[in-house]
Z-matrix of the N, CA and C atoms (Angstrom, degrees):
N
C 1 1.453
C 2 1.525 1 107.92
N 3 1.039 2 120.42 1 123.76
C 4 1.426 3 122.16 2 152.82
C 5 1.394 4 151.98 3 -141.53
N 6 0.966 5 112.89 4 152.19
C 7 2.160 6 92.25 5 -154.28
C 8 1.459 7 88.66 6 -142.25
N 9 1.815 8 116.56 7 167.72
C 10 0.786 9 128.93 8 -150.47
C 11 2.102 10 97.59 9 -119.67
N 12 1.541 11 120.91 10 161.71
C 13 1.409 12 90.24 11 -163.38
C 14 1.383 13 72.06 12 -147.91
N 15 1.424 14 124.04 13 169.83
C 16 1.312 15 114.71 14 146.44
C 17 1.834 16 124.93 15 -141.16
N 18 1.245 17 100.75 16 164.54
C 19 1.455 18 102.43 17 -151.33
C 20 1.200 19 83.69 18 -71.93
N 21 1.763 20 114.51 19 153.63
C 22 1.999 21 129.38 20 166.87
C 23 2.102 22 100.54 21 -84.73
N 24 1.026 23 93.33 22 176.94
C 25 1.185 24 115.54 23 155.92
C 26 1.611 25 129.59 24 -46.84
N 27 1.373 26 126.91 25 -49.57
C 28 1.579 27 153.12 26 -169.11
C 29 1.722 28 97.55 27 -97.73
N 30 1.223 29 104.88 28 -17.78
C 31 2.207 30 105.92 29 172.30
C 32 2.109 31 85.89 30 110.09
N 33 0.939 32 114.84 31 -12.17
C 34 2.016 33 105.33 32 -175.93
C 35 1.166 34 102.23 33 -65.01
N 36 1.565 35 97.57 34 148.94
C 37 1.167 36 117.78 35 -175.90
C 38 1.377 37 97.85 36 -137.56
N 39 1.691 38 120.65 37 156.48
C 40 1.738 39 120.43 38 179.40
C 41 1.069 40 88.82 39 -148.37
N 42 2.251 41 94.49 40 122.77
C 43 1.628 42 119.15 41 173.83
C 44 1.303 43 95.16 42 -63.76
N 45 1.475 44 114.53 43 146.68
C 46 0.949 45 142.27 44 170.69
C 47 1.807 46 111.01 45 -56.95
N 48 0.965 47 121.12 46 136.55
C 49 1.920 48 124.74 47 -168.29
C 50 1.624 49 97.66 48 -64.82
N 51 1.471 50 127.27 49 -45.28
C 52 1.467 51 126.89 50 -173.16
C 53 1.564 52 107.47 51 -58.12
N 54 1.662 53 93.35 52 -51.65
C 55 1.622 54 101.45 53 177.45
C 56 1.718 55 111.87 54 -43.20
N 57 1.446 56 109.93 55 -62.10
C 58 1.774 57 114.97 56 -163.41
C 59 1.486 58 90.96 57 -64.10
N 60 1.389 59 133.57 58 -24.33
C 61 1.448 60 141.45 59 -159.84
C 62 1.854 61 87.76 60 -62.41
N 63 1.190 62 103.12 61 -47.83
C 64 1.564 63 104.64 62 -147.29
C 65 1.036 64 96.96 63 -105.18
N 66 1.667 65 147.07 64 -8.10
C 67 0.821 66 132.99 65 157.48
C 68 1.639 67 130.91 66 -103.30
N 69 1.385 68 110.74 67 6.62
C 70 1.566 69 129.89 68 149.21
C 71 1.763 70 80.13 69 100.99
N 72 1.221 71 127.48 70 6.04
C 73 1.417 72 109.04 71 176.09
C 74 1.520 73 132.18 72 -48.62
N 75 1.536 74 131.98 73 113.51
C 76 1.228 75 124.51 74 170.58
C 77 1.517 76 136.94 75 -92.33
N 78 1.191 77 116.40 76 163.88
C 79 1.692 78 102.34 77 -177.84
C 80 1.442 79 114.03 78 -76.08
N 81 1.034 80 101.51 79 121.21
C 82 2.079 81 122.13 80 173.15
C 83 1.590 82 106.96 81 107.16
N 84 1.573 83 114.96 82 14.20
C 85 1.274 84 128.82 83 172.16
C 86 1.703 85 119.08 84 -65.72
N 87 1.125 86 108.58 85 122.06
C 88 1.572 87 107.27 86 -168.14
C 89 1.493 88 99.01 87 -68.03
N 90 1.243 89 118.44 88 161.63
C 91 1.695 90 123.73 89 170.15
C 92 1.930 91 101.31 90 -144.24
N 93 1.131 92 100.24 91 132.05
C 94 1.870 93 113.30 92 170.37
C 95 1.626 94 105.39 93 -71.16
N 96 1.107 95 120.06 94 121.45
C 97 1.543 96 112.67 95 170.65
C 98 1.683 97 112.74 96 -112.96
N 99 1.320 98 115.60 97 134.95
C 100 1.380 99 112.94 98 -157.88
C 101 1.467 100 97.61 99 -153.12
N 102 1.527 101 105.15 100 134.40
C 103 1.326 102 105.77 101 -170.32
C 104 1.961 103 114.35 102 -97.06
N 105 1.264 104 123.65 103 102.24
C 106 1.747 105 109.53 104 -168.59
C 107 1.703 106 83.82 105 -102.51
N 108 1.918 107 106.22 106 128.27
C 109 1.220 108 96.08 107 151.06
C 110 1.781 109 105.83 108 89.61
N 111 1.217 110 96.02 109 -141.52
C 112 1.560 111 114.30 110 161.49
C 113 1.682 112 132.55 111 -126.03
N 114 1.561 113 95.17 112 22.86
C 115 1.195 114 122.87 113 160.90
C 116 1.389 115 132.08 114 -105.02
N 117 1.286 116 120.47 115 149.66
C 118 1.575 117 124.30 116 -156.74
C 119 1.476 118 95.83 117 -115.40
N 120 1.660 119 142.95 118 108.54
C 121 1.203 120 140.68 119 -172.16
C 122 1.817 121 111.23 120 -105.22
N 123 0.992 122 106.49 121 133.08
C 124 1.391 123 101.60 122 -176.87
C 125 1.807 124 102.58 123 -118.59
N 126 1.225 125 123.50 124 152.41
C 127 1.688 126 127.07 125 -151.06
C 128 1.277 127 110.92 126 -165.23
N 129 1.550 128 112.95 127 100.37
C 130 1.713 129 104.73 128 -177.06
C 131 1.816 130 102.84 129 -48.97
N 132 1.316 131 102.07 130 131.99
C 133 1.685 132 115.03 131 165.54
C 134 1.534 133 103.20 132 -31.52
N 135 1.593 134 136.55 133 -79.72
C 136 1.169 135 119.99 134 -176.56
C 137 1.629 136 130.64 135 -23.61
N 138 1.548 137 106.13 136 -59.15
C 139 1.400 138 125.47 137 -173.16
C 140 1.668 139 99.53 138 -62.39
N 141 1.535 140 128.95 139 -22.72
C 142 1.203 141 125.08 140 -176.38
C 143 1.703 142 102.39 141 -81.08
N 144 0.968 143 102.71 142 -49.21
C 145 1.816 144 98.18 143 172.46
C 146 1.655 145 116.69 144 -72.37
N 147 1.149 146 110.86 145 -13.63
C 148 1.348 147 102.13 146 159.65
C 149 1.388 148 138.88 147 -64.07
N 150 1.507 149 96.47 148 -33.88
C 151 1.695 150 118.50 149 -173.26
C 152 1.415 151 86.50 150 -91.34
N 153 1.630 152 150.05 151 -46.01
C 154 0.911 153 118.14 152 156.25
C 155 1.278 154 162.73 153 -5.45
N 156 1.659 155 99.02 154 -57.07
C 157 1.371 156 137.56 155 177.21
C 158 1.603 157 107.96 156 -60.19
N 159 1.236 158 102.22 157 -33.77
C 160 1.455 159 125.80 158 -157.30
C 161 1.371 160 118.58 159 -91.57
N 162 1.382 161 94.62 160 -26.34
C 163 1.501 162 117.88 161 166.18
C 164 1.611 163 109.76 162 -74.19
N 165 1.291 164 124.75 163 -37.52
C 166 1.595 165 135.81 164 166.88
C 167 1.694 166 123.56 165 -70.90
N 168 1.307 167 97.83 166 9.75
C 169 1.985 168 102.83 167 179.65
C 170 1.743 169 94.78 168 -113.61
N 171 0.927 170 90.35 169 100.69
C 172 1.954 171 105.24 170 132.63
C 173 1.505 172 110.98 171 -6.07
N 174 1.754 173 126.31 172 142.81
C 175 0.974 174 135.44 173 163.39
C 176 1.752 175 112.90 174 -61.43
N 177 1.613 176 111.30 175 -36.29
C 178 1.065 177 135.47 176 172.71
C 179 1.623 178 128.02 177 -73.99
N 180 1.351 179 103.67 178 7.20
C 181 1.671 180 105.77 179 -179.42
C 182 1.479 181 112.93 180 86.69
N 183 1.428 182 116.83 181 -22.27
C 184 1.640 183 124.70 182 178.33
C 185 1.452 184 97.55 183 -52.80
N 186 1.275 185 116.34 184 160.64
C 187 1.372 186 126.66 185 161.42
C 188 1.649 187 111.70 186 -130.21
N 189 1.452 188 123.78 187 118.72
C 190 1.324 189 144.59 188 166.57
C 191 1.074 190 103.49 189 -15.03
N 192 1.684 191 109.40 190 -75.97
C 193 1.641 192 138.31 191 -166.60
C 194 1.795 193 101.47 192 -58.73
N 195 1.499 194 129.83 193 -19.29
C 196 1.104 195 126.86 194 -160.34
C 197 1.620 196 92.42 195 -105.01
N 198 0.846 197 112.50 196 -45.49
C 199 1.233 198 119.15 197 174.62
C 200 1.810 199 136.67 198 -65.51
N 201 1.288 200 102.20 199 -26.61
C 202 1.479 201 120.64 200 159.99
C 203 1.265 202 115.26 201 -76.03
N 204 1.284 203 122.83 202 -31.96
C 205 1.724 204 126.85 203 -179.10
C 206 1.333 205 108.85 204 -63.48
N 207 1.868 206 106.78 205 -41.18
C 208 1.403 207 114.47 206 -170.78
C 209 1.388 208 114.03 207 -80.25
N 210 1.269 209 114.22 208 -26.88
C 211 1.783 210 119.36 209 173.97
C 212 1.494 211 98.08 210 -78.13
N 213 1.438 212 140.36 211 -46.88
C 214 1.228 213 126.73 212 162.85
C 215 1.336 214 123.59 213 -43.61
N 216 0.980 215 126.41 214 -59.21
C 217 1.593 216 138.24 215 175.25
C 218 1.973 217 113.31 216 -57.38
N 219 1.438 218 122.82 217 -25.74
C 220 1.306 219 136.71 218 159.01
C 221 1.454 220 101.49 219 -58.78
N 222 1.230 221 110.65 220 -61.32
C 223 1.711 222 113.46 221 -170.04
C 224 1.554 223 111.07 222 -83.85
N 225 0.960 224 149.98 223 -0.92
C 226 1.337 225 154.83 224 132.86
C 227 1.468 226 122.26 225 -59.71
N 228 1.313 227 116.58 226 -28.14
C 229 1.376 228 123.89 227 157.72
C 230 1.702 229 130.25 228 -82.39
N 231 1.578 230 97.94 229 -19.98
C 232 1.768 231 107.18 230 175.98
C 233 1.564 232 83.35 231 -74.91
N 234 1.161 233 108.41 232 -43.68
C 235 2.216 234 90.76 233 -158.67
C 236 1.289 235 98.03 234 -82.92
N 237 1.384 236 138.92 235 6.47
C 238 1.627 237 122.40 236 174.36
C 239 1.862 238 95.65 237 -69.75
């Protein structure tokens, strides 16, 4: 999908209604704005911590984040 927008006066811009249509966007919905390149990307906040998350898994299915809790939680139990 792509549509055309144009910048206001103050830098605002308004997603297009088909766009928020299709991407379940609601009003007072946070969005990540991130610049790749010479493109301007906009990213509901959730979906940005998702790919995050995603960034923390192992080629192998391990997870970083799962694995630091458990070496934390090992060493919190040597010093009890």
């Amino acid at each position: 999908m792509n549509a055309t927008v144009t910048v206001g006066k103050q830098g605002r811009i308004v997603i297009p209604a088909e766009v928020r249509a299709a991407l379940g966007l609601e009003p007072g919905e946070e969005l990540r704005v991130s610049v790749e390149g010479r493109a301007v990307v906009l990213q509901r906040q959730r979906d940005a911590v998702r790919a995050l998350w995603g960034y923390a898994k192992r080629d192998d299915g391990r997870s970083l984040v799962d694995e630091l809790i458990a070496e934390r939680r090992a060493a919190a139990e040597e010093g009890d």
